[in-house]
C-alpha positions in Angstrom: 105.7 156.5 51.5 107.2 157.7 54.8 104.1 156.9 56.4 103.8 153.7 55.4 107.6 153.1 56.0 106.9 154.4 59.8 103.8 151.9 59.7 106.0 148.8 59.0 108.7 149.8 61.5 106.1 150.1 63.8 104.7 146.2 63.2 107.9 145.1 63.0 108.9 146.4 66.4 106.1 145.1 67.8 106.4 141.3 66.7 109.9 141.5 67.8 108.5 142.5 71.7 105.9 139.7 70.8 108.6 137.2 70.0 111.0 138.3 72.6 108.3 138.4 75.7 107.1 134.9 74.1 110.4 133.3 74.4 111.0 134.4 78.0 107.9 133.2 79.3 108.5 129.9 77.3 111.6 129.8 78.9 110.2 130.7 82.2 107.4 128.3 81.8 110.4 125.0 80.9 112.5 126.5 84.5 109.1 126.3 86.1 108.5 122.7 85.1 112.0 121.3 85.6 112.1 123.0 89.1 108.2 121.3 89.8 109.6 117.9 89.0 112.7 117.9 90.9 112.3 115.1 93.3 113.8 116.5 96.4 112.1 120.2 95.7 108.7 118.5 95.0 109.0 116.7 98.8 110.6 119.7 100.6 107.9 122.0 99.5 105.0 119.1 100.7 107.3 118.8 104.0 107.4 122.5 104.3 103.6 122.4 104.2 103.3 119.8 106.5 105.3 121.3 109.3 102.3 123.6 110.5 100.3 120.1 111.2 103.3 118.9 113.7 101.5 121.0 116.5 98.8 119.1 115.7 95.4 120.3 113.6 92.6 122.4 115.2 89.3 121.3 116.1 86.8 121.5 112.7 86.7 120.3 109.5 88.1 117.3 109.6 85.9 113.9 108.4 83.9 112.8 111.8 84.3 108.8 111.2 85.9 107.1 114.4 88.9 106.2 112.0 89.7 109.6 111.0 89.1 111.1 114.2 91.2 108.7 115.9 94.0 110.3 113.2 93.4 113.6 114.0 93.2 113.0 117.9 96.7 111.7 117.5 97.8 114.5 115.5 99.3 112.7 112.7 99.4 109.6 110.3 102.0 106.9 110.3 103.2 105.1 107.3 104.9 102.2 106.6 107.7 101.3 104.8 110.0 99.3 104.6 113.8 99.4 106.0 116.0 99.2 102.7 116.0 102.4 100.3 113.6 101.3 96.7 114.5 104.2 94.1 112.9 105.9 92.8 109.8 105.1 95.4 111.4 105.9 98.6 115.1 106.4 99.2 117.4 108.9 101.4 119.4 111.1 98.6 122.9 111.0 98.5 123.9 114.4 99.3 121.5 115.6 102.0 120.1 112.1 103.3 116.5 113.7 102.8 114.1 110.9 102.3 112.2 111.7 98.7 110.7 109.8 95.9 107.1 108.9 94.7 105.6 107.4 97.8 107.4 109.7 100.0 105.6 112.8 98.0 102.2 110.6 98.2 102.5 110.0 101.6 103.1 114.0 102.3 100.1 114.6 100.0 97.7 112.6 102.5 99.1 114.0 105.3 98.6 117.4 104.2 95.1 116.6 102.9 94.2 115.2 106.0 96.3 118.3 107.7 98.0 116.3 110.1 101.7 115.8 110.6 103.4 112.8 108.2 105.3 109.7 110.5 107.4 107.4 108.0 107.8 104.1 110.7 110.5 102.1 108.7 111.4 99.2 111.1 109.9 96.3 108.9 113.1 94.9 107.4 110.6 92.8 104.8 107.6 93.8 102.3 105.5 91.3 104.1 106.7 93.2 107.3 105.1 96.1 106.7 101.7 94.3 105.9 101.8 93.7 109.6 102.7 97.0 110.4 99.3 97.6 109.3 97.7 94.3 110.2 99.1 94.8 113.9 97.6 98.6 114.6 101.7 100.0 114.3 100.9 102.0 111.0 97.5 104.0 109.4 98.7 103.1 105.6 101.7 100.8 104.5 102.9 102.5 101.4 106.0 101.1 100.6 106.3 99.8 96.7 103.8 97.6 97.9 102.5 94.5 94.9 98.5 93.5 95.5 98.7 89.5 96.0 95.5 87.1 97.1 97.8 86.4 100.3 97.6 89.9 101.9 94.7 90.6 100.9 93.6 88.6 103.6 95.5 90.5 106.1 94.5 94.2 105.1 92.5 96.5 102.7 94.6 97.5 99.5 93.6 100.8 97.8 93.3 100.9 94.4 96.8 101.0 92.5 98.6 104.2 91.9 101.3 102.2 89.5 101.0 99.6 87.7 104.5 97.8 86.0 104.5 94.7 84.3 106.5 92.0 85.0 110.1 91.3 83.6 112.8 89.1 83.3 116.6 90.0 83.0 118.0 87.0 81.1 122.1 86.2 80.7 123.1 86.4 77.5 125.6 84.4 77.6 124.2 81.3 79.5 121.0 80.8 77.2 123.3 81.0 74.6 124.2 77.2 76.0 120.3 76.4 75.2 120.0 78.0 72.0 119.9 81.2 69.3 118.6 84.5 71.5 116.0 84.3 68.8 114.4 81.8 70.2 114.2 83.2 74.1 110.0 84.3 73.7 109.0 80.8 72.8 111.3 79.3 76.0 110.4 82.3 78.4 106.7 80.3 78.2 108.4 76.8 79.4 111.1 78.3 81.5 113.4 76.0 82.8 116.8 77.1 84.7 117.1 79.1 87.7 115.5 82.5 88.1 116.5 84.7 91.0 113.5 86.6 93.3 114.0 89.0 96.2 112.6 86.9 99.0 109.9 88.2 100.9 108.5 89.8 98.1 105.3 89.4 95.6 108.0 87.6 93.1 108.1 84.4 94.9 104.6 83.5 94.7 104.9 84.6 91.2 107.8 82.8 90.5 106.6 79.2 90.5 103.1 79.7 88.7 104.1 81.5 85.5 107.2 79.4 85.9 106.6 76.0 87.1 109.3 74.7 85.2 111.9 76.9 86.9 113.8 76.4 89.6 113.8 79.1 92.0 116.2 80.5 94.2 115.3 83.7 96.8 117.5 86.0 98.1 117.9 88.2 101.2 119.9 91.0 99.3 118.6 91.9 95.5 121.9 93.3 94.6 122.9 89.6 95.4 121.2 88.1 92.4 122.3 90.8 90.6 125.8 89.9 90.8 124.6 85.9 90.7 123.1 86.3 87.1 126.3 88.6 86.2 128.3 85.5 87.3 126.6 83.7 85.1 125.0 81.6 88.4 121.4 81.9 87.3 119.7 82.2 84.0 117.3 85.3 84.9 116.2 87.0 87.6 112.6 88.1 88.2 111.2 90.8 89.2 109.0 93.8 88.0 109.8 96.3 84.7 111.2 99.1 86.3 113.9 97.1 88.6 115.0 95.2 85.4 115.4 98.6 83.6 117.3 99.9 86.4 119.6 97.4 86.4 119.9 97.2 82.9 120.8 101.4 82.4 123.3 100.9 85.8 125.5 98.4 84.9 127.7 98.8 82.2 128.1 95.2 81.1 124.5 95.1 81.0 124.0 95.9 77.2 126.5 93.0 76.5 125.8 90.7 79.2 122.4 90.4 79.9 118.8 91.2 77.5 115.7 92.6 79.7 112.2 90.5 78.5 109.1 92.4 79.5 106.2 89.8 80.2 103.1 92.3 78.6 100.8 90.1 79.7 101.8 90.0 83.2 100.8 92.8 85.4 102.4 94.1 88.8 100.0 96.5 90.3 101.0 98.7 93.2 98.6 99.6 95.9 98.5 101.4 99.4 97.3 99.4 102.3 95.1 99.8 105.7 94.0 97.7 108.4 90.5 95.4 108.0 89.1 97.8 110.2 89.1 100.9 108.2 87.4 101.0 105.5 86.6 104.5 105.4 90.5 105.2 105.2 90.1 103.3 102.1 87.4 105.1 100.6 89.1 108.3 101.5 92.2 107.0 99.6 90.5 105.4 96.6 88.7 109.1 96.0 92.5 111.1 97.0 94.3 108.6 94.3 91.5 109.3 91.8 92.3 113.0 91.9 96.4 112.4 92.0 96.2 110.5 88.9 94.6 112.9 87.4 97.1 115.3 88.6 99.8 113.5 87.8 99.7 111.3 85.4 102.3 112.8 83.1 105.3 111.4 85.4 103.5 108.3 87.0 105.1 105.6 83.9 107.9 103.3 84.4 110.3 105.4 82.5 109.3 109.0 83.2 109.6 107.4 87.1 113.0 105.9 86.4 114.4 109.0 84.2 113.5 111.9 87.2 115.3 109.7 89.6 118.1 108.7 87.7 121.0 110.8 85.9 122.7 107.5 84.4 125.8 109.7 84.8 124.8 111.5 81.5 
């Protein structure tokens, strides 16, 4: 009986260690993660990596194509993007004015791939402005939240997408309400007619007037500036991709009351890097590097995943 008493004691002992050592590594394992996903760790580690490429790369190893040597004569790769901040893709964080978010960490991934040093050129004040960063010979890759459209396409290469949203309106509430019951808003987003609101210079104004011909569109210089227009009750919608409507509508407070967010399923918004005409092995290069980030990274690369890991909401 003592024996067997011992025996028991024993097991039991030993599933408790079990348990405990369990736990802690489970524990361990969620503090690893959390830390891994933290935007501005996840970009100072790739900048940390970078930093032995600023003295430039040794001779060797590198891919012996006139475009990639050109690259690594130069000692690094510029990107471009454009002027004004676009969370969660690229945008300078509040506290330490770091630059971070998902094409910030993509664009330090290629560099330190490619092991040379990472040059973010952000003159262009426009989207269309840094196609011609690219277009012109001022950047190697525009990677800036960029939409793939028939129109640049004949300016440079796109890669394939890395994201893909789809397309969105962000509809006041209390102005349809003059046209009729919110029930009847996905039969009348088909024959739109009032006056959506587009960012100028972006993929959203060629969009605008084919899925909408009806519509009457209005650009504007400053998106916060529709923002406030449909708000005021100015415009019926404004126009733009999934992820900038679901921004807006967790940010504003009013929003819930306000406005109502209609995602357009069958209309898709794919994001895509871009390079000159004359580099199509830079392309190749990056269709085969995104093919292995996806894979990578897939868990985190959806609209909301994106949008929670870059935004608290205050909560």
């Amino acid at each position: 009986m003592i024996l067997l008493l011992r025996t028991m004691l024993f097991v039991m002992l030993m599933a408790l260690s079990v348990a405990l050592f369990s736990c802690k590594g489970g524990m361990d394992d969620e503090r690893h993660e959390a830390v891994k996903f933290l935007p501005l760790e996840t970009v100072r580690r790739l900048v940390k990596e970078n930093r032995q490429f600023t003295e430039g790369r040794p001779a060797g190893g590198m891919p012996s194509s006139a475009e990639f040597k050109a690259i690594q004569d130069r000692g690094h790769i510029v990107f471009a993007m454009v002027a004004h901040d676009q969370k969660p893709f690229f945008y300078k964080d509040e506290e330490t004015e770091e630059l971070t978010g998902l094409d910030v960490e993509i664009g330090y991934a290629i560099a330190n791939r490619l092991e040379v040093a990472a040059v973010f050129n952000r003159d262009a004040v426009t989207f269309d402005g840094v196609i011609m960063k690219v277009a012109e010979g001022e950047a190697d890759i525009a990677l800036s939240k960029l939409s793939v459209t028939s129109r640049r396409a004949e300016l440079v290469r796109f890669t394939k997408p890395y994201f893909t949203f789809r397309q969105a309106l962000l509809v006041n509430r209390l102005e349809f309400a003059k046209i009729g019951p919110e029930q009847q808003l996905p039969r009348f987003i088909k024959n739109f007619r009032g006056t959506i609101g587009v960012l100028n210079n972006t993929s959203y104004v060629n969009f605008a007037p084919i899925n909408f011909p009806a519509a009457e569109v209005k650009p504007f210089a400053i998106w916060n500036e529709a923002i406030d227009a449909l708000f005021a009750g100015e415009l019926l919608a404004i126009y733009r991709d999934e992820g900038e409507i679901l921004i807006v509508n967790a940010t504003r407070k009013d929003a819930s009351i306000l406005t109502k967010p209609i995602i357009i399923g069958d209309k898709r918004d794919p994001l895509a890097m871009a390079v000159s005409v004359d580099a199509p092995m830079l392309q190749n290069w990056l269709n085969v590097f995104l093919d292995e980030y996806l894979l990578e990274n897939h868990s985190k690369l959806t609209p909301s995943r994106l949008i929670e890991r870059h935004f608290s909401f205050g909560n």
